[in-house]
C-alpha atoms as one frame of an Amber mdcrd trajectory, in Angstrom:
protein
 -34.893  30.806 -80.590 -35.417  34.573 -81.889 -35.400  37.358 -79.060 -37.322
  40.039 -78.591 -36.386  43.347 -79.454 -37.722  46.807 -78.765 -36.243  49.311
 -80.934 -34.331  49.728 -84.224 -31.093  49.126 -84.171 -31.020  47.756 -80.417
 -29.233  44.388 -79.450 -31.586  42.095 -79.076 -33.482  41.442 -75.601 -33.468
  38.092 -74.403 -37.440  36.502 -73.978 -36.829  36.535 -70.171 -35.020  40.094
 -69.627 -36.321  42.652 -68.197 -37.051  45.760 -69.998 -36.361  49.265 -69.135
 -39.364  51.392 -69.553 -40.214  54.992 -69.274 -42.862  54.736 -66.856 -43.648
  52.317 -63.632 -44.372  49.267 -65.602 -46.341  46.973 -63.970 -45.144  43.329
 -64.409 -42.977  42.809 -67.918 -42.817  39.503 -67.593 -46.583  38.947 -67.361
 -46.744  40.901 -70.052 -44.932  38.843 -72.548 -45.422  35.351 -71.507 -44.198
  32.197 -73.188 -46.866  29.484 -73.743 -45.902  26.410 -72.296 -46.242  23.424
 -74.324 -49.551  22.125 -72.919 -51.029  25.393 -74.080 -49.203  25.534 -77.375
 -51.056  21.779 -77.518 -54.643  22.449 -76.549 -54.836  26.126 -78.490 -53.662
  23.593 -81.741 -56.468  21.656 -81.447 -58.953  24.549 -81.808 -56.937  26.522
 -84.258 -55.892  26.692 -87.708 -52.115  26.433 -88.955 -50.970  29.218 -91.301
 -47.665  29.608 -93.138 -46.537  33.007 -93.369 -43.932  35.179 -95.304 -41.691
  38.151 -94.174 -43.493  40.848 -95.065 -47.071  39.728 -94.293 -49.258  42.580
 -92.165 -51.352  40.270 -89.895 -52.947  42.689 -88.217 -53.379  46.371 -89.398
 -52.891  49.550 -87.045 -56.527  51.425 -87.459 -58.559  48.353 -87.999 -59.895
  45.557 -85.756 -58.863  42.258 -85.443 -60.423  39.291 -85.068 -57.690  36.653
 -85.002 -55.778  35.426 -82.199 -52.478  34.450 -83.181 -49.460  31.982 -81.587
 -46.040  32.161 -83.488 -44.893  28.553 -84.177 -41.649  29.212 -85.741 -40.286
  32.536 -87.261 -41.237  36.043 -85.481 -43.397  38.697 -85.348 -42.884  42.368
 -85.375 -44.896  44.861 -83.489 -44.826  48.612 -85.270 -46.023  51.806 -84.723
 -47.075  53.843 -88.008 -45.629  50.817 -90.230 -45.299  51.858 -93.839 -44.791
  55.616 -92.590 -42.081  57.995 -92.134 -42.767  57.143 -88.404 -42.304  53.859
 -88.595 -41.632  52.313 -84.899 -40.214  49.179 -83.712 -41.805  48.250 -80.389
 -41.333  44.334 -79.813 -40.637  41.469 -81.514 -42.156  38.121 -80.612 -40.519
  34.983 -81.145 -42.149  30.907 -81.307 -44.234  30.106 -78.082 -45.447  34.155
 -77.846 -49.018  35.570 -78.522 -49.710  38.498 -80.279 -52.845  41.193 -79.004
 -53.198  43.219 -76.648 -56.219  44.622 -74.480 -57.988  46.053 -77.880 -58.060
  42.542 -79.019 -60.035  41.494 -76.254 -62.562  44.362 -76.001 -63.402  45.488
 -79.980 -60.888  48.599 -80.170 -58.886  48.673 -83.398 -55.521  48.037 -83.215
 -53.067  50.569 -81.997 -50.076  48.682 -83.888 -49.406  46.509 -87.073 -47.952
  43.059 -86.494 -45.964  42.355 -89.696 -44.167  38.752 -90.216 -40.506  39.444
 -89.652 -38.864  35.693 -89.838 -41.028  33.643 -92.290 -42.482  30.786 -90.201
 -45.431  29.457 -89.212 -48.308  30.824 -86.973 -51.442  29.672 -85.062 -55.057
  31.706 -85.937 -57.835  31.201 -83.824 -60.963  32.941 -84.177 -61.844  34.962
 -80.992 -65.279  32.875 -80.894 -62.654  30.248 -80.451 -60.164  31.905 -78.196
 -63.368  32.771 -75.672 -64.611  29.347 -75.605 -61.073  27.355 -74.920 -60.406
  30.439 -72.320 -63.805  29.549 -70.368 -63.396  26.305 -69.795 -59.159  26.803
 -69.303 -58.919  29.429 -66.787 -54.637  29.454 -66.279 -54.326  30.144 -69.953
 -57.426  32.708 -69.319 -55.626  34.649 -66.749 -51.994  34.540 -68.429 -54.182
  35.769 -71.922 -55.516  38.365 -69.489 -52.991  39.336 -67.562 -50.651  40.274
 -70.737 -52.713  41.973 -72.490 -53.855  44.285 -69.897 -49.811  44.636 -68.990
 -49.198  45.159 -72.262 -52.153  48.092 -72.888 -50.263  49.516 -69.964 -46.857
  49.579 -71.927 -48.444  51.060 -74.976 -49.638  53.778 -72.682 -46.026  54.544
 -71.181 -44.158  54.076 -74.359 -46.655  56.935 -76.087 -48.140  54.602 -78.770
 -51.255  55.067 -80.821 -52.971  58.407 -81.613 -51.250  62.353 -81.001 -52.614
  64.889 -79.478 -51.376  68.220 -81.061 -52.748  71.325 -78.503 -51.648  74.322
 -76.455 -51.405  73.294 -72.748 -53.919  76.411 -72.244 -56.436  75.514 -74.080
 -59.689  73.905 -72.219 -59.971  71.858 -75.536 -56.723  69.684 -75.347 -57.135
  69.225 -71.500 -60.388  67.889 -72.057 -58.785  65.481 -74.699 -56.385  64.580
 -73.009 -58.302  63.799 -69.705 -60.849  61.801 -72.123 -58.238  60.007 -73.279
 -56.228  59.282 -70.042 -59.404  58.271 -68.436 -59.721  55.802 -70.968 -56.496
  53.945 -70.901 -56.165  55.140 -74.504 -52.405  55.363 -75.905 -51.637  58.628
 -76.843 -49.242  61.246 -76.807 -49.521  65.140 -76.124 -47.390  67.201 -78.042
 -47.336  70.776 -76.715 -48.050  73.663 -79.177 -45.735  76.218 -77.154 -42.570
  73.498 -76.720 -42.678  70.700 -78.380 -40.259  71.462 -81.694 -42.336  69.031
 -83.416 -45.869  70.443 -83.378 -44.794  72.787 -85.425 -43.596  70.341 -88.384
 -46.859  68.705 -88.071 -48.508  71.487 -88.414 -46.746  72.759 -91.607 -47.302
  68.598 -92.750 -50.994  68.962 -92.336 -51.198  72.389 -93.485 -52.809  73.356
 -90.688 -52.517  76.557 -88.406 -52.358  77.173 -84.632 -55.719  78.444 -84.429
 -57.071  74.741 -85.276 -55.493  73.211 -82.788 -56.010  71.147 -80.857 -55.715
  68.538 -83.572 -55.903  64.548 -83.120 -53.465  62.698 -85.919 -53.233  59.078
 -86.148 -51.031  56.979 -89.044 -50.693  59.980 -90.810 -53.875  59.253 -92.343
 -56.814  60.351 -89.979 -57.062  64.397 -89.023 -59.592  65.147 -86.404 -59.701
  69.102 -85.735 -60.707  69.702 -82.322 -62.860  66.549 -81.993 -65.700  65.938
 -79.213 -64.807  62.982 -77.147 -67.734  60.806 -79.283 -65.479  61.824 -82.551
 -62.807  60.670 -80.638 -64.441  57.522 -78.838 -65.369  56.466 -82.736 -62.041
  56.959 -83.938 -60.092  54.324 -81.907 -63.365  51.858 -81.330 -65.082  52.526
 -78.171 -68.263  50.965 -78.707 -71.321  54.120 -79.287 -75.021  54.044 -77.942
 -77.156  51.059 -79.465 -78.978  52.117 -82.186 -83.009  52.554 -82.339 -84.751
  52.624 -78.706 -85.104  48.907 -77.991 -86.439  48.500 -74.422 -84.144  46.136
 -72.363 -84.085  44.748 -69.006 -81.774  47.195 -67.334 -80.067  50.669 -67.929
 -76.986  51.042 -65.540 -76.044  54.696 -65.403 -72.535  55.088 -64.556 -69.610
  52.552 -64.960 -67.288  53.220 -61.889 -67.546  49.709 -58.867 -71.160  49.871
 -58.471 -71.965  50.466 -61.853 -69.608  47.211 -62.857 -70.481  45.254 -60.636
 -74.396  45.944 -61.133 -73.706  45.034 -64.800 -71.766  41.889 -63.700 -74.367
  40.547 -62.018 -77.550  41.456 -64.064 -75.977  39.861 -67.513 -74.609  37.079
 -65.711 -78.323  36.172 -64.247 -80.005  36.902 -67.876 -81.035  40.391 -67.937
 -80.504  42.278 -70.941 -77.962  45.238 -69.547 -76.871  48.204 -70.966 -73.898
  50.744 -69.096 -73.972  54.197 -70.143 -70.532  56.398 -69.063 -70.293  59.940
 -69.316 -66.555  59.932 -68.975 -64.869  56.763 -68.866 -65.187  53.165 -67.213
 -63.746  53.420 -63.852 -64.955  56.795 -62.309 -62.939  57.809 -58.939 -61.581
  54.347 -58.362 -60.529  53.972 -61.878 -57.737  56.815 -61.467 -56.372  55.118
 -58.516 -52.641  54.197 -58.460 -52.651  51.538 -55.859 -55.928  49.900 -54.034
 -54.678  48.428 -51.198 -57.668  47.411 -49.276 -59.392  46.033 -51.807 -61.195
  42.340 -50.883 -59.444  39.278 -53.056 -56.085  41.426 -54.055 -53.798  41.018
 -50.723 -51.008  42.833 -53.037 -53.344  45.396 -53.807 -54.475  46.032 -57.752
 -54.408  49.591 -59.710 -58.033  51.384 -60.341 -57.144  50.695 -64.048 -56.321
  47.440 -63.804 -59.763  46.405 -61.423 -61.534  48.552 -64.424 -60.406  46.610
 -67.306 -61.231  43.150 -65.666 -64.277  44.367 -64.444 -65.168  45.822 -68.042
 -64.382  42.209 -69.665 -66.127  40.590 -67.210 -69.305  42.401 -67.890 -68.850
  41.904 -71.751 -68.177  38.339 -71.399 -72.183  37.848 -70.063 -73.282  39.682
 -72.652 -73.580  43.580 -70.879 -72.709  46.503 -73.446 -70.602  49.561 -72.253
 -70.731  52.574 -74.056 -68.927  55.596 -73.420 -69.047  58.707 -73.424 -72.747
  58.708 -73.255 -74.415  61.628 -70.815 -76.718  61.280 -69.525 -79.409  64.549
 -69.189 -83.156  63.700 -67.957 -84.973  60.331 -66.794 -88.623  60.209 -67.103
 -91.214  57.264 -66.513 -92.821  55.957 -70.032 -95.420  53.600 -70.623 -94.565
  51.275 -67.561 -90.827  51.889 -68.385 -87.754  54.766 -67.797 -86.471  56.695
 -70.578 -83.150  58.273 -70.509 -82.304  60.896 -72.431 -78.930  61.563 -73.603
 -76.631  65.287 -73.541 -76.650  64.401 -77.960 -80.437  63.709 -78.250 -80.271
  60.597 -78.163 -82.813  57.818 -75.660 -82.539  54.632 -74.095 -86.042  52.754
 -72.849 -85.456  50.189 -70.258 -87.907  48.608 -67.521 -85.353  49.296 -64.638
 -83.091  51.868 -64.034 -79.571  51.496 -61.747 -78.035  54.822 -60.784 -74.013
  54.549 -60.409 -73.045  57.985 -61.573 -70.889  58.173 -58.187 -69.378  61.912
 -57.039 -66.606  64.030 -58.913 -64.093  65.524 -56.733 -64.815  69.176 -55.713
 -62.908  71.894 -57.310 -60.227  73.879 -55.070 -61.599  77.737 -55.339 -58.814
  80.119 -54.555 -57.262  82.638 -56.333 -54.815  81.595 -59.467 -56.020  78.465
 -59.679 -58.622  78.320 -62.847 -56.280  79.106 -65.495 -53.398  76.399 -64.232
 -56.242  73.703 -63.827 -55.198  70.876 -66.289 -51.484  71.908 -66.752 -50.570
  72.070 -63.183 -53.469  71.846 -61.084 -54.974  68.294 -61.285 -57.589  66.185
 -59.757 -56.493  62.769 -60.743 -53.016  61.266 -60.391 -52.181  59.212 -62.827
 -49.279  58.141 -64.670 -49.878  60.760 -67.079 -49.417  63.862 -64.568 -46.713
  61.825 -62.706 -44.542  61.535 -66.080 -44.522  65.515 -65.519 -43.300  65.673
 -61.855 -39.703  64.220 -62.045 -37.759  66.175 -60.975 -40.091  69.131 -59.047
 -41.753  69.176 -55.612 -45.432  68.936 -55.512 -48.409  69.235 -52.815 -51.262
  67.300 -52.655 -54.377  68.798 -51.162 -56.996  66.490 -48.821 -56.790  64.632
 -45.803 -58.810  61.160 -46.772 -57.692  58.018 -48.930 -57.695  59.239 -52.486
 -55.245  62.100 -50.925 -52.981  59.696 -49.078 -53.106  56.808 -52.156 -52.085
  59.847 -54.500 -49.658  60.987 -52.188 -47.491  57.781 -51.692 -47.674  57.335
 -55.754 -46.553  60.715 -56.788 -43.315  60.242 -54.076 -42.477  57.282 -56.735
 -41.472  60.171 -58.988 -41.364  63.468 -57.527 -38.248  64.408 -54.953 -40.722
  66.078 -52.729 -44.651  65.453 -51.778 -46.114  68.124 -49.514 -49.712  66.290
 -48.155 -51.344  69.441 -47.409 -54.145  68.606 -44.571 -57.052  71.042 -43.043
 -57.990  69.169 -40.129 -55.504  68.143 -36.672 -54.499  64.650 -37.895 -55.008
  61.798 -40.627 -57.014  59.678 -38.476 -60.241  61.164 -39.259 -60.803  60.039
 -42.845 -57.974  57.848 -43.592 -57.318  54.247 -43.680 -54.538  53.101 -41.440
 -52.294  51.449 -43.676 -51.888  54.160 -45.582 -51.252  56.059 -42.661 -48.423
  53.953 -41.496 -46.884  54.083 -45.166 -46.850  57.818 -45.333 -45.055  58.666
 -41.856 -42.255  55.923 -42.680 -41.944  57.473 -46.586 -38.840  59.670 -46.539
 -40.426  61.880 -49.686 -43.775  62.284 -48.706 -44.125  65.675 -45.754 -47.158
  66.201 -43.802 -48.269  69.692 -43.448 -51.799  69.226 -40.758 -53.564  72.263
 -39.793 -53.025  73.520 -43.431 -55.278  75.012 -46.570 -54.139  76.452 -49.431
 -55.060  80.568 -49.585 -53.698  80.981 -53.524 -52.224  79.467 -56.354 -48.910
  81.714 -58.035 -47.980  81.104 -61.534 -48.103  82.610 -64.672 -48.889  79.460
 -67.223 -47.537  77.088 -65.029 -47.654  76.714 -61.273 -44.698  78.025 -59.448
 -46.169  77.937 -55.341 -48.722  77.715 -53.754 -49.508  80.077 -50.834 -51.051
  77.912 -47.547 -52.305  79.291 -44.075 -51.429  77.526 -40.536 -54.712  77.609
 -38.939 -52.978  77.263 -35.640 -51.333  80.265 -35.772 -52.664  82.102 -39.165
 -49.433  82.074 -40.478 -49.311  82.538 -43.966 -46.649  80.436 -46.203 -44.981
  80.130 -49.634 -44.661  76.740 -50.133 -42.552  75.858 -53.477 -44.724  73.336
 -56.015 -44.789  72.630 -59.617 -48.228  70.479 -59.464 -51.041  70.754 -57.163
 -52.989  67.491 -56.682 -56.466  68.313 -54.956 -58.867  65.666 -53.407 -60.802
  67.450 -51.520 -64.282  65.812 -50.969 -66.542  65.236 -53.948 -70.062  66.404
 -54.812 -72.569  63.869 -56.394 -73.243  63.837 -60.424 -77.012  64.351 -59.948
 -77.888  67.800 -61.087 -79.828  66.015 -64.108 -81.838  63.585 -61.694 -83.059
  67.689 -59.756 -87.017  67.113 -60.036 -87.167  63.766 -61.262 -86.797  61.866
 -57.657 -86.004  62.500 -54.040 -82.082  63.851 -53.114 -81.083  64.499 -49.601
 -79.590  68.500 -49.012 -76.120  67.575 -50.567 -77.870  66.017 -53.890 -77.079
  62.418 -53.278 -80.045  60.504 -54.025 -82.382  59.324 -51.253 -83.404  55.285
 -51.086 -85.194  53.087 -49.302 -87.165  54.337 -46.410 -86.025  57.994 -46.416
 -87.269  58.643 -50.036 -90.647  56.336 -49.329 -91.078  59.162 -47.199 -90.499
  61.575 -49.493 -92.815  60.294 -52.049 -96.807  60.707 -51.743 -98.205  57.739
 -49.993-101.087  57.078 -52.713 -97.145  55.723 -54.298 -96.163  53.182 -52.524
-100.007  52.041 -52.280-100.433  51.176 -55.884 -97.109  49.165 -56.025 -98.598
  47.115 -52.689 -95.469  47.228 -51.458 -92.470  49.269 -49.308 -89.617  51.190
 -51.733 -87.111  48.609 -51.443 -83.472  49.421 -49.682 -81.441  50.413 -52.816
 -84.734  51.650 -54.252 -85.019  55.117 -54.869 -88.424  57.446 -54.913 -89.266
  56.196 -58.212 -90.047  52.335 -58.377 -87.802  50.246 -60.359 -85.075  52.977
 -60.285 -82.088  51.748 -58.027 -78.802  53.997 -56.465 -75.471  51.955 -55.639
 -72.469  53.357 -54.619 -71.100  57.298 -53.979 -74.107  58.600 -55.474 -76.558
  57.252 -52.816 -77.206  59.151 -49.513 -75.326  57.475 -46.792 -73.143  55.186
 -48.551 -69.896  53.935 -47.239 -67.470  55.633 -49.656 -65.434  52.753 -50.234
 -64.247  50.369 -53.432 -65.773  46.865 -51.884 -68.894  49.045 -50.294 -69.776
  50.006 -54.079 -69.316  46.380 -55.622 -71.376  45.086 -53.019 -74.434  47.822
 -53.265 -73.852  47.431 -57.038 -74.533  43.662 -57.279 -77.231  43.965 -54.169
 -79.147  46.204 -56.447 -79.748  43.502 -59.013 -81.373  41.305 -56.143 -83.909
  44.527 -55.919 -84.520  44.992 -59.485 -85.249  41.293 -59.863 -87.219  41.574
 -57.277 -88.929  44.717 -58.892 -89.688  42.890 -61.899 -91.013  39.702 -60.474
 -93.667  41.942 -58.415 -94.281  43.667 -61.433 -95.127  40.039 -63.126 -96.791
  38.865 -60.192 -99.385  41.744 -58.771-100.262  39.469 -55.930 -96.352  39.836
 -55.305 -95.122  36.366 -55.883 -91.237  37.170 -56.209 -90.841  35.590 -60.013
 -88.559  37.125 -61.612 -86.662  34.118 -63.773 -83.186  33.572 -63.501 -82.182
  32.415 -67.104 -78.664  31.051 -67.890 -75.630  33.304 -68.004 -74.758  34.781
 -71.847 -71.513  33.990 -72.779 -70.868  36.863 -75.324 -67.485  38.681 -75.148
 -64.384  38.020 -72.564 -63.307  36.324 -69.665 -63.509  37.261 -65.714
């Protein structure tokens, strides 16, 4: 039986070896499964057999694919740029292996050709097919699942898929790279000022400097300082519907709430839409380890609780389209229209807001122009990759800080956990606590703010105060990771309904009391708990005043408020207020849970 190999020229890898990988791979062997022979057995009765030649391109980097495939006999090659100077080897899948990964499975275009290496024979299944064997099989569901989300995550470390050619200082590439980090998109960043091979590329595309930053994929598609929908197009990320059909149900935001609101409203009927500024996930989604998470007692990455959640959704029928942002809401004709930051609308008859809270920006001297090289308010595996071999600091005192914290000490020699207040105890889980005092790499500084950030184009220290004593410090550090709080997304909801002082938005009985009482009146009813000051607009999650800013506190408000908005619509059917709102079957339209 073939094995697998990675690279040209390499020995090959047995099927069952592990893999050395340039990042903190997740589970290799979930990623590359062998079928067993009951699966090879029940996927043959629902697919079609297909002879293939060496040579054949099964599936084509740049375009979608609709085929699941199973080798039989003979392999599979999986390349990067195939037919280009570039060409890449990445794997090599032998009889008994599947070939996709997570694009497959949510409508991106492939990131990777598959050509037929070994002539042979292969299974094709239709992913109508695929969906419906995988709904009523859920073992060969999750092991589908599982490697093709472990294998999105390999693609990410290895630097597959798109380049992004930029100057670390430009506002431009950081933004393009956050979009695309955000996103779980593989890419790689070549630097302008270092990188020896920007400047070939460059000369290749006949392109100068001052059009960077540039986005190149298979030598074949040039994108000159694209906006994030140019990019969002380019690799498949599904755009705003088109026309201004009125649905059910317009979810703003895509982080827990937002998921799990659109979970639960396609999965009961209701025609859903999600709408995502950024990317699917929000705070949660840039999480390296969830520990406390309900149903994952070995805790679960904010990516990977993302990308099941997003598939979920899509497999009832919900559609998820990013980056969509959103600008004004306005009542119209009995329904809410929400405008969009590109002029476009969306007309729905309920409305759930999810938009969650950004982390607040650290304002001290130095810091603006290192923000995005050195100064970061996510850690990911991206700005990990970066910290090696350097010291770093992270700034806050709650869970994001502490989770961030305990993942950076994976890779950097040194983590400096910079804290204002006396102690962690105040805003942070006690597991994590109890991690970070027994983690050898990981030094708690308490009483402690950073006064100034030093560093030319990169950061070299950071300057901190003892409040104790006001005692001022140089404290070496080549990255500065700040979670510091967060502040709502809401300044486009100023005006249009009731926020408490801080901007979060006001439900239930605080923003009945808000609204006129003549309100309230005409609907013959209270504002319901998740209801906001406008009826049949909802708030789950960060954004709402006096949430519980927590991962399972946001799934649960987020599927409570489709209770409320069925609820909301059978009172609108019924003006006696007879609760009947109809609970129609669940749509089975995209992916599994």
């Amino acid at each position: 039986m073939p094995g697998d190999e990675t690279r040209p020229g390499a020995a090959p890898v047995p099927d069952e070896a592990e893999e050395s990988v340039p990042f903190e791979t997740p589970d290799i062997y979930g990623a590359y499964p062998r079928l067993s022979d009951d699966q090879m057995a029940r996927l043959a009765q629902h697919g079609r057999r297909r002879t293939v030649d060496a040579g054949d391109v099964l599936i084509r980097e740049g375009e979608r694919c609709e085929t699941f495939y199973v080798v039989l006999s003979g392999s599979i090659a999986i390349v990067e740029g195939y037919g280009t100077p570039d060409e890449h080897l990445l794997r090599v899948h032998g009889p008994g292996r599947f070939i996709g990964e997570l694009g497959l499975l949510n409508g991106q275009v492939a990131f990777y050709a598959a050509v037929v290496r070994e002539p042979g024979e292969v299974l094709a299944l239709s992913m109508d097919q695929l969906r419906d064997l995988v709904t009523r099989d859920s073992v060969l569901g999750d092991v589908v699942l599982r490697a093709c989300l472990g294998r999105r995550a390999l693609l990410v470390g290895q630097g597959a898929g798109f380049r992004i050619i930029g100057s670390r200082y430009s506002p431009d590439t950081r933004r393009l790279r956050e979009f695309a980090a955000r996103n779980r998109l593989p890419h790689r960043w070549i630097d302008l000022e270092t990188d020896e091979e920007a400047e070939a590329l460059l000369r290749r595309f006949a392109v100068g400097p001052e059009q960077t930053p540039l986005v190149i994929w298979r030598n074949t598609s040039l994108l000159r300082n694209p906006s994030n929908a140019e990019l969002a197009r380019l690799i498949g990320l599904p755009p705003l519907p088109s026309g201004n059909g009125r649905g059910d149900l317009l979810i703003v935001g895509s982080g827990p709430a937002g998921l799990a609101a659109a979970v639960n409203a396609a999965s009961e009927g209701l025609g859903t839409t999600v709408v995502e500024a950024m990317a699917t996930g929000g705070q949660a989604g840039t999480s390296s380890r969830i520990d406390n998470c309900f149903g994952f007692p070995s805790g679960i990455s904010g990516a990977e609780l993302t990308e099941r959640a997003v598939l979920q959704a899509g497999k009832f029928g919900a559609r998820i389209s990013v980056p969509a942002e959103a600008a004004r809401l306005e009542r119209r004709d009995g329904h809410y229209a929400v405008g969009f930051a590109d002029g476009s609308e969306i007309t729905a008859r309920t409305v759930v807001l999810a938009t969650g809270a950004r982390y607040r920006r650290l304002h001290v001297p130095g810091i603006e122009p290192l923000e995005g090289a050195s100064v970061h308010y996510s850690a990911t595996v991206y700005e990990a990759q970066q910290c090696r071999t350097d010291p770093v600091a992270v700034v806050g005192g709650g869970n994001s800080a502490g989770q961030a914290a305990l993942f950076l000490a994976g890779y950097s020699p040194q983590v400096y956990l910079l804290v204002r207040g006396p102690s962690l105890n105040a805003h942070m889980s006690r597991y994590l606590i109890d991690q970070i005092e027994r983690h050898p790499w990981v030094r708690v500084w308490l009483h402690t703010e950073v006064t100034e950030a030093l560093g030319d184009k990169a950061l070299e220290a950071v300057t901190v105060v003892d409040h104790r004593t006001g005692e001022h410090h140089q404290l070496a550090a080549r990255a500065l990771f700040v979670f510091t709080g967060a502040d709502p997304h809401t300044d486009w909801l100023s005006g249009a309904l009731a926020l408490d002082a801080r901007g979060y938005v006001l439900t239930g009985a605080e923003a009945q009391a808000c609204s006129v009482p003549e309100l309230w009146q005409s609907q013959g009813r209270d504002c319901l708990t998740l209801e906001t000051s406008l009826p049949g607009v909802f708030a789950a999650g960060d954004v709402r005043s006096g949430s519980v800013k927590r991962v399972a506190s946001a799934v649960g408000e987020g599927a409570m408020s489709i209770h409320f908005v069925h609820r909301y619509l059978g009172h609108a059917a019924a003006p006696g207020g007879t609760d009947s709102s109809p609970h129609t079957r669940p749509k089975e339209s995209a992916w599994l849970a």
